[in-house]
N, C-alpha and C positions, 0 to 999 in steps of 0.2 A: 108398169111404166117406170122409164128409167128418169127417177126423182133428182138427181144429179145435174140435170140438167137443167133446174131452176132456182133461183133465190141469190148468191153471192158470184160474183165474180169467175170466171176460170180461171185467170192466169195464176189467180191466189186458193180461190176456197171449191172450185171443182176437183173431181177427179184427177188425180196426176194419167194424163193420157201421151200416148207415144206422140210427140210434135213430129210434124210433115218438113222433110224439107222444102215445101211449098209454104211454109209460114212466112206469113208480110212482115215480121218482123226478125228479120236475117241476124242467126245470131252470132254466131262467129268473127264477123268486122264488128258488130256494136260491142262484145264482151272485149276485143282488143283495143277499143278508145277507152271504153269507159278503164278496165284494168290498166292502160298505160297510164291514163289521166292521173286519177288517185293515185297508184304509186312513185310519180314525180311528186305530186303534191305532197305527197307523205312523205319523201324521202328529202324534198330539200327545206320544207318548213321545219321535221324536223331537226335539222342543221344548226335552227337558231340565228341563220345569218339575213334574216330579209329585215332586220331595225322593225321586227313588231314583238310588241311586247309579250311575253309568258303566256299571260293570261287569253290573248287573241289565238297566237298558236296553238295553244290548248285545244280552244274550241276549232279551230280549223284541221287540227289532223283528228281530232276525234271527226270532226263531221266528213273529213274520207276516207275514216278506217269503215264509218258506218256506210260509207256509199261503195265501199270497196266489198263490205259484206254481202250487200243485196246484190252485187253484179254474180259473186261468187254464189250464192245460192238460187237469184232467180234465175240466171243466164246460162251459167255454166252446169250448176246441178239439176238445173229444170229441163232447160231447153237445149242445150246443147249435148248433156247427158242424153235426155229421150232420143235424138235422133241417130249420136252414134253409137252409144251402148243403151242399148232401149233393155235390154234386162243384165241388171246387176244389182247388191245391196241396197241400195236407194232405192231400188223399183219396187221394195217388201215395205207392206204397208206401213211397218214400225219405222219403216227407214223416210219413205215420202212424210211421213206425219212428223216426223223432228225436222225435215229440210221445210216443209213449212212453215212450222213455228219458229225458225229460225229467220227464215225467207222474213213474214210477219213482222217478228223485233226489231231486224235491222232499216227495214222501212221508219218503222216508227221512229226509231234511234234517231235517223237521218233528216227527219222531218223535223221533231223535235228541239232538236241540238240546234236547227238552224233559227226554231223560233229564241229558242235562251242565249242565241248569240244575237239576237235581232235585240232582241231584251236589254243584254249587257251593252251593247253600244248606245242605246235609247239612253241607261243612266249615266255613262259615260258621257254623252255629251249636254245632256237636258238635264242631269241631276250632278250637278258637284261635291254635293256635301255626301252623296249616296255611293260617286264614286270610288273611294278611298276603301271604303266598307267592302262595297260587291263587288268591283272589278277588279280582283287579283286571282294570282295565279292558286290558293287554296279553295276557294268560293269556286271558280273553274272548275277544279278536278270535284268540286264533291255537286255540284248542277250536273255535271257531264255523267258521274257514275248514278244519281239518282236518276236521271232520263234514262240511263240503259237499261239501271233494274229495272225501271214501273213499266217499259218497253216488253223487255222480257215477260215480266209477273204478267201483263196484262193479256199476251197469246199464248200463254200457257193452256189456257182451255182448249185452244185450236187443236190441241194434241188428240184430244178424244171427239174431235166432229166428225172424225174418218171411220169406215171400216172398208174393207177389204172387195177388190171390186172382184176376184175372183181366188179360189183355193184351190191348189193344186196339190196334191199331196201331201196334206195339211203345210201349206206354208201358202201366209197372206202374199197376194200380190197387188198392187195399185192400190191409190186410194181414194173411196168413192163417199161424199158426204151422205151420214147417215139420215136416214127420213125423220127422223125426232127433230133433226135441228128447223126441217120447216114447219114444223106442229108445235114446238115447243114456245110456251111463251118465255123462259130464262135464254133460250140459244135468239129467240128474235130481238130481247133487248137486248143482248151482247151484240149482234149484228150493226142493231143500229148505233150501239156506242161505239164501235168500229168503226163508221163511218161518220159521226160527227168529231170523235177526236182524230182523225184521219182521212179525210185534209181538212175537212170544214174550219175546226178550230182552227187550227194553224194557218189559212188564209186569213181569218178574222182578225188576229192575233199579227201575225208580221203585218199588213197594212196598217193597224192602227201604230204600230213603235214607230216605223218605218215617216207615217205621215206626220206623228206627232215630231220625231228627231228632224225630218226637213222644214216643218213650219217653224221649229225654234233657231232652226241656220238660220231661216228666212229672217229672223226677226232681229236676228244678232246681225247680221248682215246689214242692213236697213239702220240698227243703230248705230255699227260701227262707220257706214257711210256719211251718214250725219255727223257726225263729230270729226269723221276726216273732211268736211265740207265747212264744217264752222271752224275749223284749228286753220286750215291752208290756204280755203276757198275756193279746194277744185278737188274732186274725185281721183284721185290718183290710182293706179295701179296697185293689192294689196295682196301679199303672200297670201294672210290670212284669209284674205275672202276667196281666194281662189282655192285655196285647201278646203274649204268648205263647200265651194262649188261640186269640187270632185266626190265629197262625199253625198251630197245629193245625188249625184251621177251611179254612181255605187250602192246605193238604197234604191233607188227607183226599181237599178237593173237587176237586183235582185229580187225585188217584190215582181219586179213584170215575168222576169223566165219563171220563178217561182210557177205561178199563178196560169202562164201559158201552157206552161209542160204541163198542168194537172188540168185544164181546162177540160182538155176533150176527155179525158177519164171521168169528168163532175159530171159533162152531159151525158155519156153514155150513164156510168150513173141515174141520173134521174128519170132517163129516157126507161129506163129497167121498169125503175119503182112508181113513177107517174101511171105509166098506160098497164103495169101490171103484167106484163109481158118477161120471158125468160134472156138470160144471155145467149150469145148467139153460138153454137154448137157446130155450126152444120158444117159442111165440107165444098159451098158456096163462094168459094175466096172472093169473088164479084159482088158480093150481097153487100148495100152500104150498112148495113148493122156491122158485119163483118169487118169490113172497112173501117167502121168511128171503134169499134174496140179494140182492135189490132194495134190501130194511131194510137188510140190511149193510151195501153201499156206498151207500146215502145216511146211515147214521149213521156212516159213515166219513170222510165229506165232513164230515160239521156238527163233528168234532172238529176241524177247522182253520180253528175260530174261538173252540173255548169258552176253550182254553187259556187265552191273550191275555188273553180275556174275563174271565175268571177270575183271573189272575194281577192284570190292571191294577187290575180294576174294582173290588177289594176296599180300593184304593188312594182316600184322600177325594182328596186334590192328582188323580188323575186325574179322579175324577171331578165335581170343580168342575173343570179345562177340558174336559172333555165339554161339561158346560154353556154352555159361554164361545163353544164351536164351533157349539154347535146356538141360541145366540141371534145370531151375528158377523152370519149373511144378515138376520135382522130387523131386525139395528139397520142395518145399510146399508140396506135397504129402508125406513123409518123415514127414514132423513136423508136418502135423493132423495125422497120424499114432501114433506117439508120445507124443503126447497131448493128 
């Protein structure tokens, strides 16, 4: 019995198998948003010209070099590799078994990074006397490099869950999860601490900064209204409350797409581990198991780009040089037309 076919995920912890181009999740237009996405993000925050500070940017282009990684290993070396070159270097088991551990890291990275930037804005605006201390540009770079490490250190085991789904002339080809990992009681609690610091944690964890930083707007808000009501004795129109509005508008949206893009990957999830049953395999494309794990990880993919999207875009300074980026080729085009 081919034992591969039950316990972890495919997209991640199965077999690297040749992908159909019958796959519901079409990879070629998704790897070009998601790779455009991030590399705008990356390339005009790091500019330094959107009026935010060191310490934000930091966390903003680390969290799309790490969204830019998993595009580049799940999409492009997984999926996109299997279909048009279905055997090359990657397809040898030594090769599949590092693009998953890699694949692996930079998931985590990107998860991660978004709770310690959920984090640093929580003390940033609810902790004052914290802020001065944690929110700089040094405390950034060394959050941001310990989340890659323990990201990395932590699926380094992933390396040896594989062996070789067939030999061909002594040279391993694909890689098929070894039968120890579902006997073993060390490979099942890694499993499951896999899956609660990924996503469980990090759901738990952004709602709570997230609700905690909107109920203290709320409160600040509320107080600052009252004293422009006792000084004037009328509510007037207030920069400040409206910049605070925005920033509630800006947390929700990030806790809500957060949390929707991983939703259907949670139930398919439990839907596995409740009833006891395997992931879905089959070559079925109509089967709704089929269906809710395909949506899964393809809305699991598109959350490594809204973050960014979401954090930057809300930003006007970014998004006048968006602008500035998407006219640069017309006006060169423009001046050798004219010259």
């Amino acid at each position: 019995m081919d034992m591969s076919h039950f316990g972890s995920e495919p997209f991640f912890r199965l077999k690297m198998r040749l992908p159909s181009s019958n796959d519901s999740v079409k990879p070629v237009p998704l790897a070009m948003v998601l790779l455009d996405t991030n590399l705008v993000a990356i390339v005009i925050l790091s500019r330094g010209k959107c009026n935010l500070s060191r310490c934000i940017t930091q966390y903003l282009v680390s969290m799309a070099v790490a969204d830019l990684l998993v595009v580049i290993t799940a999409v492009i070396l997984n999926r996109i590799r299997g279909i048009y070159f279905p055997l090359s270097f990657l397809t040898h088991t030594r090769g599949c078994s590092v693009t998953a551990v890699v694949t692996y890291a930079a998931r985590d990275s990107s998860v991660w990074l978004t709770v310690a930037f959920s984090f640093d804005r929580y003390l940033a605006i609810c902790c004052p006397k914290l802020k001065r201390k944690y929110c700089n540009e040094r405390t950034a770079a060394v959050v941001i490099g310990t989340v890659c490490a323990l990201s990395s250190v932590r699926n380094l085991p992933c390396y040896f869950m594989y062996e070789p789904l067939y030999v061909v002339n002594n040279i391993s080809w694909f890689c098929s999860i070894r039968p120890v990992f579902y006997s073993s009681v060390g490979w099942a609690a890694f499993d499951w601490l896999d899956r609660i610091l990924t996503p469980c944690v990090p759901f738990v964890l952004i709602l709570l900064f997230n609700a905690l930083t909107v109920r203290y707007i709320l409160a600040a808000n509320r107080a600052r209204r009252r004293l422009q009501v006792s000084n004037k004795g009328e509510n007037q129109n207030d920069p400040e409350i409206e910049n605070r509005r925005k920033s509630i508008v800006l947390l929700l949206s990030i806790s809500g797409t957060f949390i929707l893009l991983w939703l259907t990957y949670v139930i398919n999830l439990l839907y596995v581990r409740v009833t006891k049953s395997s992931y879905f395999a089959g070559s079925d494309f109509s089967d709704p198991r089929f269906i809710l794990q395909e949506s899964g990880y393809m809305l699991q993919l598109w959350s490594c780009c809204t973050n960014t999207c979401i954090y930057a875009g809300t930003q006007r300074k970014f998004r006048e040089e968006l602008k500035k980026a998407a006219k640069y080729p017309l006006h060169l085009i423009w001046k050798f037309l004219h010259n």
